[in-house]
C-alpha positions in Angstrom: 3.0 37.3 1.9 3.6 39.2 -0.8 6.9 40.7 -0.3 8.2 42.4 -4.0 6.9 43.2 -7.5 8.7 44.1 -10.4 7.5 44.6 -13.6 9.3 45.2 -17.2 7.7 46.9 -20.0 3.9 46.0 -19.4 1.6 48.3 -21.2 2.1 51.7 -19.8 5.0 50.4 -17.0 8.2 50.7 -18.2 10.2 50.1 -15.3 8.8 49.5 -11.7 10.1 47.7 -8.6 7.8 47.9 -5.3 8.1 46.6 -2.0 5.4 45.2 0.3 5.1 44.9 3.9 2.2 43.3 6.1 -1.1 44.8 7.4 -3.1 47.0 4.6 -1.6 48.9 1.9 -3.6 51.6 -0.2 -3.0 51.9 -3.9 -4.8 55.7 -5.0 -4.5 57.6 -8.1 -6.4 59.4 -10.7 -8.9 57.1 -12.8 -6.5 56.3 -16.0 -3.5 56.5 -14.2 -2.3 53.0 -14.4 -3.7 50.7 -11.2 -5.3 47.9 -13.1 -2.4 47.5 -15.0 -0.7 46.9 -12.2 -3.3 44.1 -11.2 -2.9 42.9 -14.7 0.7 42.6 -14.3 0.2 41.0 -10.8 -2.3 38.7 -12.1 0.2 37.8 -14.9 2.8 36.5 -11.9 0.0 34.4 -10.6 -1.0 32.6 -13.1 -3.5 34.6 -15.0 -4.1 34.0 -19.3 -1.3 35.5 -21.0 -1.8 38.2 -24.2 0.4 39.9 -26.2 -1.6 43.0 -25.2 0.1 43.4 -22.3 3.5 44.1 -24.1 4.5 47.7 -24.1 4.5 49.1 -27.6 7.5 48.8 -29.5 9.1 46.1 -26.7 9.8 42.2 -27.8 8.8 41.3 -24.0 7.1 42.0 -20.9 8.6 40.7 -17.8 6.7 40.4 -14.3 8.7 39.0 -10.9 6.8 38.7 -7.8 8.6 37.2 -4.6 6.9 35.7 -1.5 7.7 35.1 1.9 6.1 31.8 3.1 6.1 29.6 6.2 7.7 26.1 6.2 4.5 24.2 6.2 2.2 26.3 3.8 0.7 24.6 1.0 2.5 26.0 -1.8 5.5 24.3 -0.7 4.1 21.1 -0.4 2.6 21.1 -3.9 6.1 22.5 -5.2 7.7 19.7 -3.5 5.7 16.9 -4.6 6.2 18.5 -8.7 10.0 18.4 -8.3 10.5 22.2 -7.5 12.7 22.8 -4.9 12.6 26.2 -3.5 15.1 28.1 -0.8 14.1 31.1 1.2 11.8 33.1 -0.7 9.5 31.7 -3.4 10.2 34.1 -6.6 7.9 34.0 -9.6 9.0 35.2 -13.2 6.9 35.2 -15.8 8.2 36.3 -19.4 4.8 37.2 -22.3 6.0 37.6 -25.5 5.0 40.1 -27.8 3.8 37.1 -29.9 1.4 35.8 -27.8 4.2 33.0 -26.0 4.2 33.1 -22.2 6.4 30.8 -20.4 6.8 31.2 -16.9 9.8 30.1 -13.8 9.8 29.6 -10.0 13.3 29.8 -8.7 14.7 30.4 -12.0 13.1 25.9 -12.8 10.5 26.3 -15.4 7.2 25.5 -14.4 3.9 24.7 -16.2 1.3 27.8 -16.3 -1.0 25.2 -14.5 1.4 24.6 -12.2 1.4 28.7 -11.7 -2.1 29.1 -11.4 -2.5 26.5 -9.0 0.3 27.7 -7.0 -0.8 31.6 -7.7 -4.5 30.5 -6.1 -2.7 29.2 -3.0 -0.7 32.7 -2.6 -2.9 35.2 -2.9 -7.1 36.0 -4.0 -7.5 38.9 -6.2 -11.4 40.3 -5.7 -13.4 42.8 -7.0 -17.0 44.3 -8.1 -17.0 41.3 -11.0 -15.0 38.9 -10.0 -15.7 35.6 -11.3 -13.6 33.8 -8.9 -13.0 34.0 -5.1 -15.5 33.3 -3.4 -18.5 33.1 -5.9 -16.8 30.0 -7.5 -19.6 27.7 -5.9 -17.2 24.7 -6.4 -15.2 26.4 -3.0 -17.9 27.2 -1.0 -17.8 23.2 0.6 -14.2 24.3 1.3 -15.0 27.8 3.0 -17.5 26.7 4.9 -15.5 23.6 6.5 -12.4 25.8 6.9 -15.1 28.2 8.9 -16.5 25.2 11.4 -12.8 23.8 11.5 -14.4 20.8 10.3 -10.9 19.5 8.6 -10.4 16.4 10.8 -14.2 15.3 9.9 -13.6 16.2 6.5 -10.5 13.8 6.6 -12.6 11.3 8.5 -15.2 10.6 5.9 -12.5 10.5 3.1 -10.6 7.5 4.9 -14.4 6.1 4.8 -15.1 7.1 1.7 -11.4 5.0 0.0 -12.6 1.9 2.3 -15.7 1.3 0.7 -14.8 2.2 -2.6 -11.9 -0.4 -2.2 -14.1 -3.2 -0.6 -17.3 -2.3 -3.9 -14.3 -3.1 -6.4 -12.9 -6.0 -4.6 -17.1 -7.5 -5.0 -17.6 -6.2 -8.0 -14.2 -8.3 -9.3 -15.5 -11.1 -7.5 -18.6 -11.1 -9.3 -17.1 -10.6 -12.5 -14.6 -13.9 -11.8 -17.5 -15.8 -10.7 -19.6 -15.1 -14.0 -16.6 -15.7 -15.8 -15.9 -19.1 -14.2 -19.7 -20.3 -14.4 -19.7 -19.6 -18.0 -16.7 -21.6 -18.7 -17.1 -24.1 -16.1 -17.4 -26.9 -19.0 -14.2 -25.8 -20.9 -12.6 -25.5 -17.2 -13.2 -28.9 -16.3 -12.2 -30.2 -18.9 -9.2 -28.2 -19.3 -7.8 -29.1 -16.0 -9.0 -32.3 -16.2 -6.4 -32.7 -19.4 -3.7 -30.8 -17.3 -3.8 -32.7 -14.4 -3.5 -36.3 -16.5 -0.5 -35.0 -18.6 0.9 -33.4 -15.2 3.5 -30.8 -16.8 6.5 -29.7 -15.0 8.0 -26.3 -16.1 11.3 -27.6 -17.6 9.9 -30.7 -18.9 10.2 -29.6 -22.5 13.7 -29.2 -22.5 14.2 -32.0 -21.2 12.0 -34.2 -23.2 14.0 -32.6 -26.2 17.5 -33.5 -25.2 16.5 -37.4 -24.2 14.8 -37.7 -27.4 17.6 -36.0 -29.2 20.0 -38.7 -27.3 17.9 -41.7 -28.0 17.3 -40.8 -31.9 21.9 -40.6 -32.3 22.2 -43.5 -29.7 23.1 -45.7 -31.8 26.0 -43.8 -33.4 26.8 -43.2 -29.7 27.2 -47.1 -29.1 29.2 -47.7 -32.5 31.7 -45.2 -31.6 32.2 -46.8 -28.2 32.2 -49.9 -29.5 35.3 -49.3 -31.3 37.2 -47.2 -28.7 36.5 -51.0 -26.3 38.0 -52.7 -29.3 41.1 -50.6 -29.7 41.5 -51.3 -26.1 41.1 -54.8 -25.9 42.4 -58.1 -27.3 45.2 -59.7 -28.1 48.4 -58.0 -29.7 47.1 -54.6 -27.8 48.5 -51.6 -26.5 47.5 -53.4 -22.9 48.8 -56.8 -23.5 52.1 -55.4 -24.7 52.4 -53.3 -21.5 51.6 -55.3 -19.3 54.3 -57.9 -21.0 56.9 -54.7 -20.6 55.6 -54.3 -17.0 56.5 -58.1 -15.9 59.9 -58.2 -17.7 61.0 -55.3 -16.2 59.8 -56.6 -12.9 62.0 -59.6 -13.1 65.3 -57.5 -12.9 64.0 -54.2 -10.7 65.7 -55.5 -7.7 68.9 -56.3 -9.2 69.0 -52.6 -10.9 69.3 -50.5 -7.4 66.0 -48.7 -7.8 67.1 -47.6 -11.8 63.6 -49.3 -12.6 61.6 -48.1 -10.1 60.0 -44.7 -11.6 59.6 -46.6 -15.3 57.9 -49.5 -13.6 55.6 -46.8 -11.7 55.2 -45.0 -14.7 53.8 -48.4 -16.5 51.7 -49.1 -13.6 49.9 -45.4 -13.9 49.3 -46.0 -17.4 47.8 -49.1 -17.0 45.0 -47.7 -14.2 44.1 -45.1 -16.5 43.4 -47.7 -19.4 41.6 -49.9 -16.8 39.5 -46.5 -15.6 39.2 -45.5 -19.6 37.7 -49.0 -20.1 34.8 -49.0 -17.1 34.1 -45.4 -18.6 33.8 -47.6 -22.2 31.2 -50.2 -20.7 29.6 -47.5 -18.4 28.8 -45.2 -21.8 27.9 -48.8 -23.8 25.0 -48.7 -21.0 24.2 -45.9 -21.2 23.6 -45.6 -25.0 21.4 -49.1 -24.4 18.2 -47.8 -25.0 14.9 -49.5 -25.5 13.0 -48.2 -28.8 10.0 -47.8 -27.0 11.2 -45.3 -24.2 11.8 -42.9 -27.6 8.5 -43.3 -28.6 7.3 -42.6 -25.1 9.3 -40.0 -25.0 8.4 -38.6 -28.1 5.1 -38.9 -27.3 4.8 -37.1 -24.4 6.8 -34.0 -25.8 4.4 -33.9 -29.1 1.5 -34.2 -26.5 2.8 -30.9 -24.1 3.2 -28.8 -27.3 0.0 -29.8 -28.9 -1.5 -28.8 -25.4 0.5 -25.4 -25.1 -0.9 -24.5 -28.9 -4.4 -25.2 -28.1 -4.0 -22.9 -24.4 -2.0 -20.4 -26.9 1.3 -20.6 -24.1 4.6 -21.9 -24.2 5.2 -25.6 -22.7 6.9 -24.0 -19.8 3.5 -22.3 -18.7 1.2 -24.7 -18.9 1.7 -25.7 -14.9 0.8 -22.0 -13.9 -2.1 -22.3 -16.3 -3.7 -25.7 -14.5 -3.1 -23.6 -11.2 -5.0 -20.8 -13.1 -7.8 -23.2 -13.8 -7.9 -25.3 -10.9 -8.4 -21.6 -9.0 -11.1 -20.5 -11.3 -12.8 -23.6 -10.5 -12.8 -23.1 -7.1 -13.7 -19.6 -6.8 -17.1 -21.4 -8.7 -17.2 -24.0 -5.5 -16.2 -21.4 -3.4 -17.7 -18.2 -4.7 -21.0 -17.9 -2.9 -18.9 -18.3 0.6 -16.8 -15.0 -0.8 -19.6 -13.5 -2.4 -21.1 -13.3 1.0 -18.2 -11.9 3.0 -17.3 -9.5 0.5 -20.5 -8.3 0.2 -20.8 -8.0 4.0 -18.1 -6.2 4.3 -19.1 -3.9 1.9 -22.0 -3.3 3.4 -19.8 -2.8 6.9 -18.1 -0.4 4.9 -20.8 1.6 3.4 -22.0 1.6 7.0 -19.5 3.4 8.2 -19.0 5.8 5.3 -23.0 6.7 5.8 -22.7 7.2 9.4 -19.5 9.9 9.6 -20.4 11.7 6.2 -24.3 12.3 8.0 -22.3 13.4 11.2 -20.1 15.6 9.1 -23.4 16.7 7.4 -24.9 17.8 10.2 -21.8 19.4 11.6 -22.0 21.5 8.2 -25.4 22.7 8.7 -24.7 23.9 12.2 -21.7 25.4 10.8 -23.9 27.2 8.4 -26.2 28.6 10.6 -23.1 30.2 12.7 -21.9 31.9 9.2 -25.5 32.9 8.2 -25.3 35.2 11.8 -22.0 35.9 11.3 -22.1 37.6 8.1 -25.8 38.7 8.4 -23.8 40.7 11.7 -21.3 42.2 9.1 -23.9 43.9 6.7 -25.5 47.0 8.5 -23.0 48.5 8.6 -22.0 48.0 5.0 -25.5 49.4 4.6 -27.1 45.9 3.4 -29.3 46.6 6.6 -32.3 44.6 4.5 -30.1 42.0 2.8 -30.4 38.6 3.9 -27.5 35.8 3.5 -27.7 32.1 4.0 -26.0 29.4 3.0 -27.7 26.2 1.3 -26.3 22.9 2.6 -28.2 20.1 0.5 -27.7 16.8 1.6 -28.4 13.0 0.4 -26.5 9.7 0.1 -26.8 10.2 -3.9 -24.5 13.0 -3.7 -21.9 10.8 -2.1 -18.2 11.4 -2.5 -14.6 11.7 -0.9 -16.0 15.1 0.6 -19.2 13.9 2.0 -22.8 13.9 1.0 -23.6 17.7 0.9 -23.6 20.5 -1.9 -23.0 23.8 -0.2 -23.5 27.1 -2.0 -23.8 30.8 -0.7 -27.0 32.8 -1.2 -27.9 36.4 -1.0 -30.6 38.7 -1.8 -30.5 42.3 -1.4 -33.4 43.2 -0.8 -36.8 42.3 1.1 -39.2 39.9 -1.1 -36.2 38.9 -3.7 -35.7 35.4 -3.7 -31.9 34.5 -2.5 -29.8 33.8 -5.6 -26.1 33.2 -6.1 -24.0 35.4 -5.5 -23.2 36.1 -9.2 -26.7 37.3 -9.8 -26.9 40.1 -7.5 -27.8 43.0 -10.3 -25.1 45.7 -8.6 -21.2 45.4 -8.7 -20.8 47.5 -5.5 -23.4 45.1 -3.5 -21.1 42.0 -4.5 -18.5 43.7 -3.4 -19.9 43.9 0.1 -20.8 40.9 0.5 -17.5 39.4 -0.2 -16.2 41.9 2.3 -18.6 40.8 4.7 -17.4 37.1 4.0 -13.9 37.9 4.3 -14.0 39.6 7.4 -15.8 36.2 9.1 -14.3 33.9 7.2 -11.1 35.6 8.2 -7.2 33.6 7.7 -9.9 30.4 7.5 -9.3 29.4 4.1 -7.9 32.0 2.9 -4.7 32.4 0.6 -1.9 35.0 2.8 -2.3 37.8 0.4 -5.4 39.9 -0.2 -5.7 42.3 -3.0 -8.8 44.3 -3.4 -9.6 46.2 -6.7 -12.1 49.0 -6.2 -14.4 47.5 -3.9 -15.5 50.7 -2.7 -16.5 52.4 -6.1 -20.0 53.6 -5.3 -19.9 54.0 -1.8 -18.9 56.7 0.6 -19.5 58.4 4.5 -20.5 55.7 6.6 -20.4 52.8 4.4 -17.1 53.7 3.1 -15.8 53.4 6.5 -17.5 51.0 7.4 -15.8 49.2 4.6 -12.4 50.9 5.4 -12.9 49.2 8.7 -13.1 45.8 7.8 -10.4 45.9 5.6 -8.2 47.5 8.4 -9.2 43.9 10.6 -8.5 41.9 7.8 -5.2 43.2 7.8 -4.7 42.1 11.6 -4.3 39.0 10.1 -3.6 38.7 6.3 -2.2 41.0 3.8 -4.3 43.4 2.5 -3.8 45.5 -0.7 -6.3 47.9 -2.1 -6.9 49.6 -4.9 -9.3 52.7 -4.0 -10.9 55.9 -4.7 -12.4 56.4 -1.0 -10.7 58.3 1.6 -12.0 56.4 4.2 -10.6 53.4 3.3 -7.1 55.1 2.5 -7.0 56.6 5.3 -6.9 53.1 7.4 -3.7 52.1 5.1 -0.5 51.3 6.9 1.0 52.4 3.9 -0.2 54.4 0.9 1.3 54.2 -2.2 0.0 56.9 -5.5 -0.3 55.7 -8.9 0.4 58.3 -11.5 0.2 58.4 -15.1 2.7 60.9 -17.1 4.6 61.8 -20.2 8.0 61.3 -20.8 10.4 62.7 -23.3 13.2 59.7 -24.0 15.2 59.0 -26.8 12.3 57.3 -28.7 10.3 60.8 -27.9 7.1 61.5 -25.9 5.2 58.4 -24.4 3.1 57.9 -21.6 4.7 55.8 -18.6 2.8 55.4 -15.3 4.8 55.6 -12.1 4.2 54.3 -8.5 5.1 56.7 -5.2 4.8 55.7 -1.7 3.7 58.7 0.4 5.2 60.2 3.1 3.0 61.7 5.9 2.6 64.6 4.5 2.3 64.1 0.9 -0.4 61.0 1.8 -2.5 63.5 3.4 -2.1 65.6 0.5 -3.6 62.4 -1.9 -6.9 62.3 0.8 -7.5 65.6 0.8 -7.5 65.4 -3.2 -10.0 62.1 -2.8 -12.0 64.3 -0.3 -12.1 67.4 -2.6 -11.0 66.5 -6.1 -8.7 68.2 -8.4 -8.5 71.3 -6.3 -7.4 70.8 -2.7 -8.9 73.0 0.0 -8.0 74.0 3.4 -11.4 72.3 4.5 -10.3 68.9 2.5 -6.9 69.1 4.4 -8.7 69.2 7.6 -11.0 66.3 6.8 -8.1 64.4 5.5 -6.3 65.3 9.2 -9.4 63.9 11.1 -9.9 60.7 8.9 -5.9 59.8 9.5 -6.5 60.6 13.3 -9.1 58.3 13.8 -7.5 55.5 12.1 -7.0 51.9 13.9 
């Protein structure tokens, strides 16, 4: 609920900081005196179309800070959470309008888009009055109300889960479709294709290593020259080799006569010469190896030329031409194999579609019973709101064409006021104060069903008075039992219901800019509220008889 307002230089409010409590509140005062700017400024805080109008004269700002008090679970949270905005204890809104024409606008002191705000502003609180545009004549909610009414949420839910299912199984046939059409007109090129791949036989890293043999091959001779030479430094007469083995068998002859002097040279001899045996097996291995017939190059260079030329003409590198024959070889068979999963999609779309219809007629029919119970419930509220001859019903229209994530029905409210006028929309009922009823009438059954926490009420009752007025006064008063109620009103009836009664007053005040009109907001004591009925009862002069009314109106409240 709506727990503060404060408000900084908006039009006539220079400085004003309220506090709200549950139940119904009252906001009276003379006509002029200031209370739709305090709606204005409210309305600001929740999202409503900035204007530099709204500025006080002579001010570079206007500043408007509301702060709510909200359970764990409620809605607003949820959306806040899921845009990034955390929020601790109470939610508080600022919203900052510039006097040229900028608004920019804050929840916990994180910025925050004025989309955002007015979707989180709808989920906090419903501002109605004798012209409201919004509420509950936006047709686009009545689906919504109405549900909220039966506690048809669950079924609601149901049919969405159907609804996703056979969406998702249509698209998976319809692609189907569309990659057998596309296969059967390129069957030829396909064949063909994969016959092509399938007789070159690619591997992924064949490229590379086509490049390197072909690279080796083309030098190998170069390769086997160099060899060639190091074998010949090693080998024949007059050597390195031949002289150390020479040195190795003289100095064999006299090792045992030297006392083991010799033994670490002749060891050191003996290493050498393994290493110059291993050094020559490497020479005739790598003479082998650089043995190549000229025909494996031009096989070689064959096959590489005939991978690229096939990679150019698919428009892919080399490496990508074995996903591409898998590509193909799958398009084919989704040809050979597409009626089979033509068939099973399409049944199971048909499975799904089944199920879709069957839970969006159940929820449709669930609706209309739903309907019927609102129709009584609200046609029960009017009488007394002396719309004894008015008739209410709400349309339910129904059909599988209109099928969505919600169902298959368009629900709208209808009234007429009178006998032998066709029922309408709500919107076209010719008289402000009649509107105004019958929202109050809907509120009332519609109840916390629905519903945003926070009520607010602007001159509902303009019109109206004795019986109705009460009668009005209330309904409001049950409302309350379970929502916050504010209202702005000129009836005593309905003031006189309030849990709390706050006067708004418009006066001037000398400052050091001079004279200007401010407006100020009171909240009555018991005796000064009584005072403020007795002056709705009577007018500008209070009487003895008013102050006796006002006495027996506040007695009889709740």
């Amino acid at each position: 609920m709506l727990t503060a307002l404060s408000i900084r230089d908006i039009v006539l409010i220079e400085k004003l900081d309220l506090t709200f409590e549950g139940g119904l509140s009252v906001l009276s005062g003379e006509t002029g005196a200031g209370k739709s700017i305090l709606l204005d400024a409210l309305g600001l805080a929740l999202g409503a179309r900035g204007d530099s109008s709204l500025v006080r004269t002579n001010e570079a700002r206007g500043i408007v800070t509301a702060s709510f008090a909200l359970p764990k679970d409620h809605l607003v949270l949820q959306l806040l959470a899921e845009e990034g905005v955390e929020v601790e204890g109470e939610l508080v809104i600022r919203r900052i309008q510039s006097a040229d024409g900028k608004s920019r606008a804050s929840i916990n002191e994180q910025p925050v888009s004025i989309n955002l705000l007015r979707q989180v502003g709808g989920l906090l609180a419903e501002i109605h009055g004798q012209h409201d545009d919004r509420a509950l004549v936006d047709v686009a909610r009545h689906r919504d109300l109405l549900d909220a009414f039966g506690g048809l949420e669950e079924k609601v839910a149901r049919v969405e889960r159907a609804w996703h299912a056979w969406r998702a199984s249509l698209e998976a046939l319809d692609g189907q479709k569309k990659r057998v059409k596309r296969a059967e007109a390129e069957r030829e090129f396909l064949e063909h294709s994969v016959k092509e791949l399938r007789d070159l036989s690619p591997r992924s890293d064949e490229e590379e290593t086509l490049a390197q043999a072909r690279q080796l091959m083309m030098n190998a001779e170069q390769f086997a020259a160099a060899v060639a030479e190091a074998r010949d430094a090693l080998s024949g007469d007059g050597t390195l080799d031949a002289r150390l083995n020479a040195a190795l068998r003289k100095l064999e002859r006299r090792r045992e006569q030297a006392l083991g002097k010799l033994d670490s040279l002749c060891a050191a001899l003996e290493r050498v010469l393994q290493e110059m045996a291993e050094a020559q097996r490497a020479i005739n291995e790598a003479e082998v190896s650089f043995s190549f017939n000229p025909t494996d190059l031009e096989k070689a260079e064959e096959r590489l030329f005939a991978l690229r030329a096939l990679a150019r003409k698919h428009r892919v590198q080399v490496s990508e031409l074995p996903a591409l024959l898998h590509r193909f070889e799958a398009d084919l068979q989704s040809i050979f194999e597409g009626g089979d999963m033509l068939r099973r999609l399409e049944q199971a779309e048909k499975e799904a579609r089944a199920v879709y219809d069957k839970v969006a007629e159940e929820l449709s029919a669930s609706r209309k019973k739903a309907a019927k119970a609102l129709d009584q419930a609200v046609m029960a509220e009017l009488p007394p709101l002396k719309l004894e001859r008015a008739k209410f019903q709400t349309l339910v229209e129904s059909g599988l064409e209109r099928a969505s994530a919600q169902g298959i029905d368009r629900v709208e409210f209808l009234v007429t006021a009178n006998p032998g006028v066709p029922l309408a929309p709500l919107m076209r009922i010719a008289s402000g104060g009649e509107l105004a009823r019958f929202m109050l009438a809907l509120k009332v059954v519609l109840a916390a069903r629905g519903s945003a926490p926070t009520l607010i009420f602007d001159e509902i009752d303009t019109g109206v008075g004795g019986a109705v007025a009460d009668a009005m006064g209330s309904r409001l008063y049950r409302l309350s039992e379970r929502l916050q109620v504010l209202c702005v009103t000129h009836s005593p009836q309905v003031a006189a219901r309030a849990s709390r009664h706050l006067l708004i007053a418009k006066m001037e005040e000398v400052g050091g800019r001079g004279a200007r009109m401010v407006t100020r907001v009171m909240p009555l004591s018991s005796k000064s509220r009584r005072e403020e009925i007795a002056r709705m009862l009577s007018g500008a002069l209070v009487t003895e008889e008013a102050r006796a009314q006002a006495d027996q109106l506040l007695a009889q409240r709740a």
